[in-house]
C-alpha positions as CSV (number, residue, x, y, z in Angstrom):
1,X,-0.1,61.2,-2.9
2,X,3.1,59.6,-4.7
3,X,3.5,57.0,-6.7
4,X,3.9,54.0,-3.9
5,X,1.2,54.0,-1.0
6,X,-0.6,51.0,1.2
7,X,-4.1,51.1,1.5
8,X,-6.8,49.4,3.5
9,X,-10.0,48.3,4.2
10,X,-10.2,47.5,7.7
11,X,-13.6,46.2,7.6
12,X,-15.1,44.6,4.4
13,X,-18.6,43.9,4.9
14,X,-19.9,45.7,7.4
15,X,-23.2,43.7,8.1
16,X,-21.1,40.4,8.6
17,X,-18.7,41.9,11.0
18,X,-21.8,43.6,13.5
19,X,-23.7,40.3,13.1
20,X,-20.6,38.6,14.0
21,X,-20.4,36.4,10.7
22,X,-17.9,36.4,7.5
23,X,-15.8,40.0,6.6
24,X,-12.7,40.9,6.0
25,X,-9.7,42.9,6.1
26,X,-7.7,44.2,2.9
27,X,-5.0,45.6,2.6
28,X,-2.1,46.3,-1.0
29,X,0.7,47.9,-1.7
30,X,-0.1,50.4,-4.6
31,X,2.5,51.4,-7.1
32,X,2.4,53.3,-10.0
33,X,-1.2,53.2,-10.1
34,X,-1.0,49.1,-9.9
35,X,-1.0,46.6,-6.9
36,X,2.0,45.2,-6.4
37,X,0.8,43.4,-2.7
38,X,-2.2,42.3,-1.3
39,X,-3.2,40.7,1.6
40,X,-6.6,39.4,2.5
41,X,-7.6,38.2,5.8
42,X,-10.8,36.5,6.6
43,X,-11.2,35.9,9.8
44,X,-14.7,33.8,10.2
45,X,-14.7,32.5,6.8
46,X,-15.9,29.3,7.4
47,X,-17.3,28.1,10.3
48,X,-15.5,30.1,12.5
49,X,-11.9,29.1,10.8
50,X,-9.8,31.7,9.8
51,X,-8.0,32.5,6.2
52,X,-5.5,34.6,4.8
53,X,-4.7,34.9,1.9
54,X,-1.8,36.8,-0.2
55,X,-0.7,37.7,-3.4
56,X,2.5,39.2,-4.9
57,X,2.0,40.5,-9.0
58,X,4.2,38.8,-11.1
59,X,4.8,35.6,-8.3
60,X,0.7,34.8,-8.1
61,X,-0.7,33.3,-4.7
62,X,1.8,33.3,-1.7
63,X,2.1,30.2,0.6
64,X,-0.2,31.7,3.2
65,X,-3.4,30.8,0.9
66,X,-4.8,28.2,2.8
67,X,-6.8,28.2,5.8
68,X,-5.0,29.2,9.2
69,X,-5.1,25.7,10.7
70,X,-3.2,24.2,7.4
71,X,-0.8,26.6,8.2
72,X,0.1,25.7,11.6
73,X,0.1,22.1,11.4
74,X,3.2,22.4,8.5
């Protein structure tokens, strides 16, 4: 497969998505066996606000790691 690949989990928790509550999407940047990138989007995560979150190795949590709406309103 090589040493660099993405890889994702479109739908993380299964029950929560068909019952229309909390689940989300993942998604990292493998290399060398390690991820390097990882994204993590949480789209119902509490009451019906969205999240995403983000981390880069070596840098820690990326400025996208607070709720959607804190986002926007920067």
């Amino acid at each position: 497969m090589g040493d660099r690949f993405w890889t994702i989990d479109p739908i993380d928790g299964t029950k929560g998505f068909l019952r229309n509550d909390q689940y989300a999407i993942a998604l990292a940047l493998i290399v060398e066996g390690r991820v390097d990138v990882a994204a993590l989007a949480c789209p119902v995560l509490d009451k019906g606000k969205s999240s995403t979150f983000l981390a880069v190795r070596g840098e820690g949590p990326g400025p996208c790691c607070r709720p959607d709406d804190e986002i926007r309103s920067r």
